[in-house]
DRENFI-72474 format. One record per residue (C-alpha): residue in one letter; x, y, z. Coordinates in steps of 0.1 Angstrom, whole numbers, plus 2048, in hexadecimal, padded with zeros to 3 digits. Layout:
AXYZ/...
END
This chain:
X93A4A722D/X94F4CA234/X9414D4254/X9384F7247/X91F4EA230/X9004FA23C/X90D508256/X8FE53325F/X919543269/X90C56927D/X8E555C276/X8ED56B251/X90555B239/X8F7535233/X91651E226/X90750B209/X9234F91F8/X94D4FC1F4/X95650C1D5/X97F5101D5/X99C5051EE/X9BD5211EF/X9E051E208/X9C9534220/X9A6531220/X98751C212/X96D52E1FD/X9495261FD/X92C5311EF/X91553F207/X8F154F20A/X8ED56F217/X8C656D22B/X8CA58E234/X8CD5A020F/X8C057E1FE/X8E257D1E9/X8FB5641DF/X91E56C1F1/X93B55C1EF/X94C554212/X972553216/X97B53C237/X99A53924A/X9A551824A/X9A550726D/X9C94FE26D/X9D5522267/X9BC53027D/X9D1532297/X9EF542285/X9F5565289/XA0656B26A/X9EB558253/X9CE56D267/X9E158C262/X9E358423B/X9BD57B23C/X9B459C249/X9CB5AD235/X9B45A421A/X9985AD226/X9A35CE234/X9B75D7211/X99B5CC1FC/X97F5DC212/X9925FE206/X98C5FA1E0/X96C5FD1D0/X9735F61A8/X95D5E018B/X97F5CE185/X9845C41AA/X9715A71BD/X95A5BE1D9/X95E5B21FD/X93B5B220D/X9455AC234/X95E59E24D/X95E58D267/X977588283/X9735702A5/X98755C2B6/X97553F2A6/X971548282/X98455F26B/X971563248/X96C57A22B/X94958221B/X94C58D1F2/X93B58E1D5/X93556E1C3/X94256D1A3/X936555187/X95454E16F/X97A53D16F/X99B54A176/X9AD55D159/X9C853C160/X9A7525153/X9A153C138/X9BE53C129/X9C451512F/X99F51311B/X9AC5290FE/X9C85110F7/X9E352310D/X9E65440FB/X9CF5610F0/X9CB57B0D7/X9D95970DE/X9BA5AB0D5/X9AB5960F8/X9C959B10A/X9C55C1106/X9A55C0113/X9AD5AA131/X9CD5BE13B/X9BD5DA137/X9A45D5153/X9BD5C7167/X9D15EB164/X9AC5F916F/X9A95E6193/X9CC5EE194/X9CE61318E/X9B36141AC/X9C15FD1C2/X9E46121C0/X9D062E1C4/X9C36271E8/X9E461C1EC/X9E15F41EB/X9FA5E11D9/X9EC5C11D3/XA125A71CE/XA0158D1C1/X9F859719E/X9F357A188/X9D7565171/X9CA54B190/X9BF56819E/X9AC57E187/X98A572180/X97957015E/X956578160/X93856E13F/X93658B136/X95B59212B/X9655A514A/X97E59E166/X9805A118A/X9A15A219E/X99F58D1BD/X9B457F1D8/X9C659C1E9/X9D3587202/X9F4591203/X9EE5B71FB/X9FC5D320D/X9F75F7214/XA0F60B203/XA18617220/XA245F9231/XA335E4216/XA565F0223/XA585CC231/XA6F5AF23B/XA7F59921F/XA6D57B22C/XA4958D22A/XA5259D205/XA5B57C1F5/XA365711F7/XA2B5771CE/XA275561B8/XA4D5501A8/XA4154D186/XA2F575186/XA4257E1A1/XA5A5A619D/XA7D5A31A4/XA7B5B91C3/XA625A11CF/XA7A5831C9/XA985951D9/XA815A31F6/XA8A5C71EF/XA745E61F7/XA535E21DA/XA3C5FD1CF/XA1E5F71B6/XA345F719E/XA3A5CF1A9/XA145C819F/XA1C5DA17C/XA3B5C2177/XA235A217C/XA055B1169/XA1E5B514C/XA29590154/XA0358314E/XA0159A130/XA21588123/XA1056512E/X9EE56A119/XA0057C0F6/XA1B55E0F6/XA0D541105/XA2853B11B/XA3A54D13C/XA5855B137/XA6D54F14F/XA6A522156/XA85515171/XA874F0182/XA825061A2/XA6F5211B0/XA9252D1B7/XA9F529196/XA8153E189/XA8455E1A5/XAA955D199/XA9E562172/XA8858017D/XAA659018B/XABF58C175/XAB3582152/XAA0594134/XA8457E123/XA7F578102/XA6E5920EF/XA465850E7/XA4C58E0C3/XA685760C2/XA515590CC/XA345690BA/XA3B58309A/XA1458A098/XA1559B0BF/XA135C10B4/XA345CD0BE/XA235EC0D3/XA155D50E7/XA365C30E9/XA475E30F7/XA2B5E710C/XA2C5C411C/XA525C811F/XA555ED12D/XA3E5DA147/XA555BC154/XA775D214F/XA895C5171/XA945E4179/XA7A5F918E/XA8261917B/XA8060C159/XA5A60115B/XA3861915C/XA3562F176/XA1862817C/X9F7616172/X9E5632163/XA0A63214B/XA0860E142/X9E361813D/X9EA633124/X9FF62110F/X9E060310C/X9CA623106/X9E362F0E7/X9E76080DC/X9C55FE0DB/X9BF6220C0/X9DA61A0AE/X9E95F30B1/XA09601097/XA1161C0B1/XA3561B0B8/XA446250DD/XA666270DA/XA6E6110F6/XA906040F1/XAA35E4101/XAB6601116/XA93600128/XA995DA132/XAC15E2142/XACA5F0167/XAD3612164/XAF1621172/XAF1633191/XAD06361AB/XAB06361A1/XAA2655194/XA886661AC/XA616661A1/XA4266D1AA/XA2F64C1B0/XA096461B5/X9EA638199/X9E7661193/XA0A666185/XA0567615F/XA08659143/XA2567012D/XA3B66914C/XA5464E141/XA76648148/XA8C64912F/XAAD63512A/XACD64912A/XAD6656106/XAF36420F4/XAFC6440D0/XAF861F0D0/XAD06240DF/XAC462C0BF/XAD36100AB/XAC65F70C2/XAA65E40B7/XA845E00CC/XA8B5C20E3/XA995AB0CC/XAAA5970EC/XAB05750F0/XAAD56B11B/XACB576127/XAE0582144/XADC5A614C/XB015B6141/XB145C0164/XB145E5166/XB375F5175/XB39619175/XB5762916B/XB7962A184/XB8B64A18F/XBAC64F188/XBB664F1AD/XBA96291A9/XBC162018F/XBE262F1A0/XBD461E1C2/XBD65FC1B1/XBF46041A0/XC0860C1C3/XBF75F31D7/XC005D21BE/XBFB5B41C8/XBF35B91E9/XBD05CA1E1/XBC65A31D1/XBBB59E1F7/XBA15B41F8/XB935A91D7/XB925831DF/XB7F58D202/XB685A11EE/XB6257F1D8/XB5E5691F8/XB40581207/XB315851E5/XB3255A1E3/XB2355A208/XB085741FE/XAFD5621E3/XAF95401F6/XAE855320C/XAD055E1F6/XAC953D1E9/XAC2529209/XAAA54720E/XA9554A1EE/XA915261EF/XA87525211/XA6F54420F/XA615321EF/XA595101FA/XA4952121A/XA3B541217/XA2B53B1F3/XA2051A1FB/XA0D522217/XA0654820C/X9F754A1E9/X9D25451E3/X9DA5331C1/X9C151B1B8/X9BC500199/X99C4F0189/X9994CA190/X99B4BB16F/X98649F169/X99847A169/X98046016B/X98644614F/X9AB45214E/X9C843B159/X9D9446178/X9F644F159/X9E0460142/X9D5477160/X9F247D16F/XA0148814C/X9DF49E148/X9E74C313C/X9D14CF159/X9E34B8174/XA054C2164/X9FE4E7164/X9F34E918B/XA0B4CE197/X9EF4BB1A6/X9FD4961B4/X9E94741A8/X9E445D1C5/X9D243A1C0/X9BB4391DA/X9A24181DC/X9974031BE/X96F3FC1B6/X9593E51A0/X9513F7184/X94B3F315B/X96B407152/X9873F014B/X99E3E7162/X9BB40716E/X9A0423164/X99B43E17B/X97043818C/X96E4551A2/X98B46F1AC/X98B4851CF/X98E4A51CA/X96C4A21AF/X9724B018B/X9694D618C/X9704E21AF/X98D4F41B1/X9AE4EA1CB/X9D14FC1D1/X9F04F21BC/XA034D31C4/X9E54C71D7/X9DE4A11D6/X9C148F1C2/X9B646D1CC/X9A94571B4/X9944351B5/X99F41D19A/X988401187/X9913E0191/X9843CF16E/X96D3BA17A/X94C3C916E/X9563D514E/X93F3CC131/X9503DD116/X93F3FB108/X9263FC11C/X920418132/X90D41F153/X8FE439163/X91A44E17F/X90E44F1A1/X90A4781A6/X8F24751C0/X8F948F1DD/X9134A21C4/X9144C61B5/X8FC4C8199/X9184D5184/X92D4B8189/X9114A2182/X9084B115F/X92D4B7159/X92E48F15D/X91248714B/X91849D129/X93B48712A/X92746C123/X91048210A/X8F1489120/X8E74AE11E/X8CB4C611E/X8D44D40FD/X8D04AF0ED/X8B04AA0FC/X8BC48A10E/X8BD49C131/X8A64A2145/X8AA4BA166/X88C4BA17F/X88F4D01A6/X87D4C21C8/X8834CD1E8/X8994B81FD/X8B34B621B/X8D04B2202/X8E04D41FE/X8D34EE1E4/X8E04E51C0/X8E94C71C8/X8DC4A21B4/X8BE4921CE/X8BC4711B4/X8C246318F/X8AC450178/X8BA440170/X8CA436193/X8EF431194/X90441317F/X8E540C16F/X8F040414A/X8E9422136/X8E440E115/X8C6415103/X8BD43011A/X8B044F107/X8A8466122/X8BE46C146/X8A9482162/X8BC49217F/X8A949D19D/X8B74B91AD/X8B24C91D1/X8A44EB1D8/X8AD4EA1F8/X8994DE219/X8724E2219/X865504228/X8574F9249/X83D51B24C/X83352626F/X819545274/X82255C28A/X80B5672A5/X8025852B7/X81F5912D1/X8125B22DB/X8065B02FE/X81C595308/X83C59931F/X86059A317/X864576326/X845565311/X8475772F5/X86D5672EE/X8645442FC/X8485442E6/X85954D2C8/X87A53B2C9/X86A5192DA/X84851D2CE/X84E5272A9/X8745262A8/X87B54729C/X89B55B2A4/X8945782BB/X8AE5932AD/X8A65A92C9/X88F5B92E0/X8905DF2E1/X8835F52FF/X86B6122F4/X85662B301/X82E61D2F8/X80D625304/X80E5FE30B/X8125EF32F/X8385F333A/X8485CD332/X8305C9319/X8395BE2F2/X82E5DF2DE/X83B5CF2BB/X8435B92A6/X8585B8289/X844598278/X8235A1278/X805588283/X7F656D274/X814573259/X82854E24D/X847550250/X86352E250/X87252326E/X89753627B/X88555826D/X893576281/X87958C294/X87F5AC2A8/X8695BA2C3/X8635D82D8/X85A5D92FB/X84C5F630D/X85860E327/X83861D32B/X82B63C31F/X848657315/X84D670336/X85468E321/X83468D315/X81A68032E/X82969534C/X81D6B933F/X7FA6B133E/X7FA6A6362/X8066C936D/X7ED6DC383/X7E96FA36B/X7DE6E134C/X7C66CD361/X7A26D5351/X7896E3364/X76E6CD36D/X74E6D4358/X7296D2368/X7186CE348/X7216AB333/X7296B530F/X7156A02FC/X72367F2E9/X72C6832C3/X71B6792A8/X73165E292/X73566E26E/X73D65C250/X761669251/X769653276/X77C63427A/X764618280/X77C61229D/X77362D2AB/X76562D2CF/X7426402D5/X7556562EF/X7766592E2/X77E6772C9/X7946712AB/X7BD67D2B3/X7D4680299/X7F46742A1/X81867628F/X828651287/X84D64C282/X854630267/X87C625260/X87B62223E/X890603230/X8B860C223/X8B85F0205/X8A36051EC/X89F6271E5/X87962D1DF/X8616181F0/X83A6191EE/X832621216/X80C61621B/X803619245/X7DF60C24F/X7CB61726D/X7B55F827B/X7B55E9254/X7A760C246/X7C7619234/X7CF63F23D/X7F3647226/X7FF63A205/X81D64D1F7/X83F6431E6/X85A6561FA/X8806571F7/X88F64020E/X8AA657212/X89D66922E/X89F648243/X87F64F254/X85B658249/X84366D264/X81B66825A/X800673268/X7E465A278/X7C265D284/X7B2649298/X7A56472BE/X7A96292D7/X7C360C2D2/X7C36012AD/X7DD5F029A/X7F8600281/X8055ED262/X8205F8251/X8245E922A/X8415F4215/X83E5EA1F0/X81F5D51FA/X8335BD213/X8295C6237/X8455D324B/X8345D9272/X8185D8285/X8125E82A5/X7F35F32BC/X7F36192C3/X7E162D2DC/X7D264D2CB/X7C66552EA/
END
């Protein structure tokens, strides 16, 4: 059992089950009791903890991503930061990766779909470049897919403010290989024009199928991205519109220069595309080539105009040449032209000036050892333990260990097949039983599925039995059981709730129970938990009582949560309880939060002046006579006390903006308005005389009561 199961972390977020493993963190789904809201809760694993390089990445995230507010961008709710927990609250999102997507499509996707995804992706990233965030780890594990067709970037673990990505090569070479820019792989200075090089590297992944560069080594691959051309989509695929070709192109050119400026560019030309899919942009394989000489300067940022592009160097050849019709292939070397002085040095110096040359050849052959034992270094180290890339767990059982290990699923996310024990069970003999990771969750690449293996000796043919998914994910349970053609829809399943100590969404029992032969059985029910039973306690009366008794009582009497205890100036005895947030005789379950007030006595500003020689009353030889009650007086009301008016300050809540405020005076209600909640607090006036009790409702649920003196 994962030891954060159920756990509260700061009395609010309630851990209710794990929902994905990265190289970082583990992510949970989680229960906000404060806003009543499911969260999803990013953890830093306990081993990196203590790493100040992995915490500084973890709260890179949240600081980068707490910047950006965007449809297309996962929200970050809160962060937290101690010295014994480091974790992330965000939105939870109900979908798959855009990896899992394309894996369910078969692998490729229309390009009409792929417009639409990359599209949105050029959204979060227009606004993420424009607060300055470069994200460096654009790819399709971690863009989510949500029902309703829309996407949410996520995992800005390794993103950067603009401003400091002028960082070491070590720290650069962090982006997966396979998406990665070729500044990124060469740990050169990046810009957002790095994130524009990968989008166009997913965009060239869901119109072909395929990635464009495949090595036997993340080495092998960075290499590719800096020194070779792909092959044109259209080439694999004639029906890919060739705009969109030029488009996806123009977006992966290796050369910083060459690609859009900007995201609002690359943006523009989907814009133009998507009008008119025959649209033609001139981009020519020129666009693709190193130019000579430095860069040109421009005007970066997600604002730059969309008609700013640059263009390759005119050449009477430029026009002949066709739209990326390329084959992979080196990038020509570019020499710029000698001076003449150069060619009457060499031709005085002879063969003596074959010295320099060959020491120019040795450093170059150094420099590029070099940078080999480095990028495979950096690779198998800083990605490894860096990305946040995560897989689906396929389901195995009733494979061979050899049929799973040569699953596409397993294949694809270089998961590793180890035989773990063996069991009695009715699969014949060498099938996979049970597997660890279970089918569904999700795990990083490479990581390491165990699997339990029939050992033959129950098998009975055909014949099957029911799968213990007692104490599993409900969504395990039914993925399991419509594998053996149990489902709602047929009618042949059955799903009942109870409340239990078995965690929320999560099977309590089978009928019928597990291995029970499920021949001739027309109907499977699966009890599932709704979490523990409420165990109600009413709250009782505080006012009156002390600081000391009033928190005893409530957190070893009732065992509540006292959140705090406030000092306040009250007509009720100083070190006396003057409120309470829960009012009395309400039911509330056990570990509810209640606040109280305790008073400082009456306020001195405003008792003092009537204590001042020149305000005392003179004393009166003749008793006025007692009033009459009238209909219009609080039954409260004392014979000898007159009504007083009094003004009442209410803090109205901050998680709606209209509320229907309702105050009662001794159970006779006295105001009943909907106000704005925008002013953040609400005076009324109150009549009454004596000590009588104030409730407070908003939208009929009762929000305070208090005694107060009207004097």
């Amino acid at each position: 059992m994962d030891q954060y199961i159920g756990k509260l972390l700061d009395n609010r977020y309630e851990l209710l089950e794990r929902i994905g493993i990265g190289g970082m963190a583990v992510v949970y789904k989680g229960r906000d009791h404060r806003l009543n809201r499911l969260v999803a809760v990013k953890i830093l694993k306990e081993e990196l903890a203590h790493d100040a390089e992995f915490r500084r990445r973890f709260h890179d995230e949240s600081h980068a991503v707490a910047m950006l507010s965007h449809p297309n961008i996962m929200a970050v709710y809160d962060v937290s930061h101690t010295p014994e927990l480091d974790y992330i609250v965000m939105e939870l999102l109900d979908g798959i990766t855009l990896k899992q997507y394309i894996q369910k499509k078969g692998g490729k996707l229309a390009w009409r779909e792929a417009l639409h995804f990359i599209t949105q992706i050029m959204k979060a990233l227009s606004h993420a470049h424009g607060r300055g965030i470069i994200h460096r780890d654009i790819k399709p594990h971690n863009v989510m897919v949500l029902r309703d067709g829309s996407l949410k970037v996520a995992d800005f673990g390794i993103a950067r403010l603009t401003s400091a990505a002028q960082a070491t090569l070590t720290q650069e070479a962090l982006g997966s290989v396979h998406y990665i820019s070729p500044e990124q792989a060469r740990g050169s200075h990046i810009d957002a024009r790095s994130d524009i090089y990968s989008a166009g590297v997913v965009l060239y992944e869901m119109i072909t199928g395929r990635l464009p560069y495949e090595g036997d080594s993340p080495v092998a691959v960075a290499i590719q991205h800096i020194n070779s051309i792909p092959l044109a989509p259209r080439e694999i695929d004639p029906e890919i519109p060739e705009a969109l070709e030029s488009i996806t192109m123009k977006a992966m050119a290796s050369e910083v220069s060459q690609r859009y400026i900007s995201a609002d560019a690359m943006l523009a030309d989907l814009e133009e595309f998507r009008k008119n899919p025959s649209i033609n942009f001139e981009y020519t394989q020129a666009d693709l080539l190193v130019s000579e000489g430095d860069e040109p300067t421009q005007v970066l940022g997600a604002n730059t105009p969309s008609n700013v592009r640059t263009q390759p160097a005119h050449s009477p050849r430029a026009e002949e040449e066709p739209v990326y019709h390329t084959r992979r292939t080196q990038r020509p070397p570019q020499r710029p032209p000698r001076r003449q002085e150069e060619y009457a040095y060499e031709s005085v110096q002879g063969a003596n000036s074959r010295l320099p040359i060959f020491l120019a050849i040795g450093a170059v052959a150094i420099f590029l050892i070099g940078m080999g034992v480095f990028l495979w270094t950096s690779f198998f180290n800083s990605i490894g333990g860096g990305g946040e890339t995560v897989y689906n767990v396929p389901r195995l059982q009733g494979m061979t260990i050899a049929q799973a290990q040569a699953h596409s699923d397993v294949v694809a996310a270089g998961f590793q097949i180890v035989q773990g024990d063996t069991a009695v069970s009715d699969l014949p003999e060498g099938q996979i039983v049970s597997q660890d990771p279970e089918s569904g969750r999700n795990a990083s690449a490479g990581a390491t599925i165990t699997v339990t293996v029939s050992d033959g000796s129950g098998a009975q043919g055909e014949v099957q039995t029911m799968p213990d998914v007692t104490n599993r994910d409900k969504r395990i349970a039914l993925s399991e059981l419509e594998a053996l053609g149990y489902s709602e829809e047929k009618g042949n399943l059955e799903i009942r709730e109870e409340a239990s100590q078995i965690t929320k969404d999560y099977v309590v029992s089978t009928q019928p129970v597990a291995h029970t032969s499920l021949e001739g059985v027309e109907k499977v029910v699966v009890v599932v938990s709704t979490g523990p039973k409420s165990d109600p306690v009413t709250v009782i009366n505080f006012v009156g009582m002390t600081e000391e008794e009033a928190r005893r009582t409530a957190e070893e009497t009732l065992e509540l949560v006292v959140a705090s205890i406030d000092p306040v100036y009250d007509d009720m005895e100083e070190g006396r309880i003057c409120w309470q947030s829960i009012p009395n005789r309400t039911e509330v379950e056990k570990g509810q939060t209640i606040r109280f007030r305790v008073s400082l006595g009456p306020d001195p500003a405003t008792t003092e002046p009537s204590q001042t020689p020149e305000h005392t009353p003179e004393p009166s030889t003749t008793p006025e006579p007692e009033p009459t009650p009238t209909a219009t007086q609080q039954p409260s009301q004392t014979p000898s006390g007159q009504p007083n008016t009094i003004g009442y300050s209410i803090d109205l809540p901050r998680d709606r903006e209209t509320v229907e405020l309702v105050v009662t005076v001794d159970g006779q209600e006295q105001f009943r308005e909907t106000v704005q909640t925008a002013t953040l607090v609400k005076v009324v006036n109150l009549t009454g005389s004596g000590n009588l009790l104030v409730n407070v409702y908003f939208d009929g649920e009762i929000f305070s009561s208090q005694y107060k003196n009207f004097g």
